[in-house]
N, C-alpha and C positions, 0 to 999 in steps of 0.2 A: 401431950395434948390429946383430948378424947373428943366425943361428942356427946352432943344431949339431944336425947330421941325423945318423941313422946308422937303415940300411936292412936290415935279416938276413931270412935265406930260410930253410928247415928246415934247410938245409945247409950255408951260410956266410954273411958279412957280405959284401954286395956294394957298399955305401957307407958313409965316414967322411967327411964333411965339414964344416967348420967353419965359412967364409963362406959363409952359402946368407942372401940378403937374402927372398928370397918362396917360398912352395913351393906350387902349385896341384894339390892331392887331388882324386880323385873319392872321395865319403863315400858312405857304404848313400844317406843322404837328401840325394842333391846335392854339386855342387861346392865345397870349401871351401879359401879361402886363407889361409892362416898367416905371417903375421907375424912380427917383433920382439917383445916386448911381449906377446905374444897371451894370453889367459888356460887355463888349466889346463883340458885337451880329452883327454877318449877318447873313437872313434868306431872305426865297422868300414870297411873300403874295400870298394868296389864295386870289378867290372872297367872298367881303362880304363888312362887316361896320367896319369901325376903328370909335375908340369914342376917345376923345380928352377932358380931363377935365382939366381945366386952371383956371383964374382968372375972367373971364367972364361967367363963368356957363360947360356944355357940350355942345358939339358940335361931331356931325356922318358925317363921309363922306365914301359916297360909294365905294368899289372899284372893282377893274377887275381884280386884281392881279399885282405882280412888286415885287419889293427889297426894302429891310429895312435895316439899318446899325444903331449899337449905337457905338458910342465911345464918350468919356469924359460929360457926359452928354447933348450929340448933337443927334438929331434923325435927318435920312436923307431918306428920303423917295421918289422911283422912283417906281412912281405910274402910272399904267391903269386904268382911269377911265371909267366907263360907259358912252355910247355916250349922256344920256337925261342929265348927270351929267357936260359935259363941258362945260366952258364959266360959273361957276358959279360965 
């Protein structure tokens, strides 16, 4: 079982991904890692590094804070990113 990420910024979606096995967020109150299975989660993002491990190896993306939602094994991510970080 995996999850399905998908990342948008004011101004476009910068990730759609389907095999993501673990995702590690920085949340407002701490670090939290999301699962398979995980139960139904909204929280806000601090600044820092989400890490993203999938079928392709890991993968970090920077961020500036925003809102995180899980339900049914969907992650929905409305993200600020840093300005050297956009248009990647």
């Amino acid at each position: 079982m995996t999850l399905s990420v998908n990342i948008v910024t004011a101004e476009e979606s910068i990730l759609a991904q389907n095999d993501v096995q673990k995702i590690v967020v920085p949340a407002s109150d701490g670090q939290i890692t999301i699962l398979p299975s995980h139960a139904s989660l909204m929280t806000s993002l601090a600044a820092g590094s989400m890490t993203l491990y999938g079928a392709n190896g890991v993968e970090t993306i920077s961020l500036a804070g925003g809102f995180l939602q899980v339900v049914n094994n969907e992650v929905n991510i409305l993200a600020d990113v840093p300005e050297d970080e956009e248009g990647m």
